[in-house]
N, C-alpha and C positions, 0 to 999 in steps of 0.2 A: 677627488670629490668635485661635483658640480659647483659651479657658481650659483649664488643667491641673490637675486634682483629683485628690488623694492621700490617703486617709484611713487608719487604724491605732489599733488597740485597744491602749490598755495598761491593761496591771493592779496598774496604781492608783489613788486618787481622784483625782479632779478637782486639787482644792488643792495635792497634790503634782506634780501635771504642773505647772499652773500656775507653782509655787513656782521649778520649773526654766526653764519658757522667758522667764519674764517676769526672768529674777535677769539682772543684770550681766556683762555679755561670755560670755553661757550656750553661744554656741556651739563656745566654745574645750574644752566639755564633750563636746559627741555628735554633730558634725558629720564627716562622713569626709574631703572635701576644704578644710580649713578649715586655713588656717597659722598665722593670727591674728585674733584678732577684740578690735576695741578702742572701748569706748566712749567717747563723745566729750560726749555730753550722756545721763543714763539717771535715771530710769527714766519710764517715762509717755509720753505724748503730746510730741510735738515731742521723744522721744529720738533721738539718731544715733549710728550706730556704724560701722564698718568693718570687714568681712570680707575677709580678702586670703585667697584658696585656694592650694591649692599651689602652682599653676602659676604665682604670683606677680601676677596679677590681683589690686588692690586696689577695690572695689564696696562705694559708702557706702548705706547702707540709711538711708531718713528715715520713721518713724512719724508718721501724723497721725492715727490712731483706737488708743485703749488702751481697750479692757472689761476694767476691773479684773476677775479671774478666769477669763474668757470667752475672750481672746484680742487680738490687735492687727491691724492692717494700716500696709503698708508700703512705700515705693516705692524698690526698688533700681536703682543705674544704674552704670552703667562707659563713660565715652563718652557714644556712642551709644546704646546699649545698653539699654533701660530696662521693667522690669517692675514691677505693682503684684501685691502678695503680702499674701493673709489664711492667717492664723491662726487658728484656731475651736475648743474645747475643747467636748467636750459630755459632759456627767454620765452614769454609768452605775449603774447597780444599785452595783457591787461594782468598779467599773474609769471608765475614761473612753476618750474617744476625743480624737484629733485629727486635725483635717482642713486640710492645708493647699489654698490653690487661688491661683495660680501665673497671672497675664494677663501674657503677654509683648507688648512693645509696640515691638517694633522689625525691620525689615528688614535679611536680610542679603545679599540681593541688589539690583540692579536692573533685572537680567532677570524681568519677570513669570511667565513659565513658573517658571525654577527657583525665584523665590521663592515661588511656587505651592506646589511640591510639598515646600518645607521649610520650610512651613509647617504645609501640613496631615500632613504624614508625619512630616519628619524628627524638627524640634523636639518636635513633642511626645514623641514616643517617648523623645528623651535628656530633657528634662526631668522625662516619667512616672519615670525610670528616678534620675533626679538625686534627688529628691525622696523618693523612697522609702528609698534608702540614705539620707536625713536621717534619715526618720523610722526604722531599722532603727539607725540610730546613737543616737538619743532612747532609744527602748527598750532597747539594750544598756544604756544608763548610766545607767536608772530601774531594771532589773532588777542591776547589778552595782554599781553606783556609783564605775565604772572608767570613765577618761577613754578615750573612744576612738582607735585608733589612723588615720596617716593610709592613707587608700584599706583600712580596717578590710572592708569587702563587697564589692571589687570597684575598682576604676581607673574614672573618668570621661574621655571623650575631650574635653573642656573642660575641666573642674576642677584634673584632677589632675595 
């Protein structure tokens, strides 16, 4: 399956984005379908944590690369279920960016046709789409430093 790549400008430095994805159960911060997130080992390399969405899916997330500042990677799984996820920060004049990219690694069919087409159609479209209301949730709570609310931009048909 393709990679899924989502990037987003905020405006702030680098250090304070950082400051927030890298802190301590950050997504219980700015994530829309997020019910709980609870670290289990934090901060760095070999941190784990758990994200349970609303829809009551619990998905442990295990870190094995942390670039102090730069960003981490990570592999989430639920089941079956299993994706590797990077994080990427990049410096801006006056702002920064974040880039996540998103390798899903799992089938959900056994039908080759249908797994075909959602793969290269469906999935990415809901993950394009997941991913973006994260970072659409990051940015509300850098620009308000209001906890965001659940399904805050919209309802996910997995998530939420």
């Amino acid at each position: 399956m393709k990679t899924i790549q989502v990037s987003k400008k905020f405006n702030v430095k680098s250090e304070e984005l950082w400051s927030v994805i890298s802190s301590k159960e950050n997504l219980n911060l700015f994530h829309p379908f997020c019910k709980s997130n609870v670290a289990l080992n934090w901060p760095g390399k070999d941190s784990i944590d758990e994200l349970t969405y609303l829809n009551g899916r619990t998905y442990r997330r295990e870190f094995y690369n942390w670039v102090e500042g730069k960003g981490y990677d990570l592999l989430i799984s639920y089941g079956k279920i299993k994706s590797s996820v990077k994080w990427r920060i990049k410096s801006l004049e006056d702002s920064s960016q974040l880039t996540i990219k998103l390798n899903p690694q799992f089938k959900l069919s056994k039908n080759k046709f249908l797994n075909s087409i959602l793969s290269k159609i469906i999935i990415p479209i809901l993950l394009k789409s997941y991913l973006k209301h994260v970072l659409n949730g990051l940015n509300f709570y850098l620009i308000s430093n209001k906890i965001v609310k659940p399904n805050q931009f919209g309802k996910h048909i997995w998530f939420s």
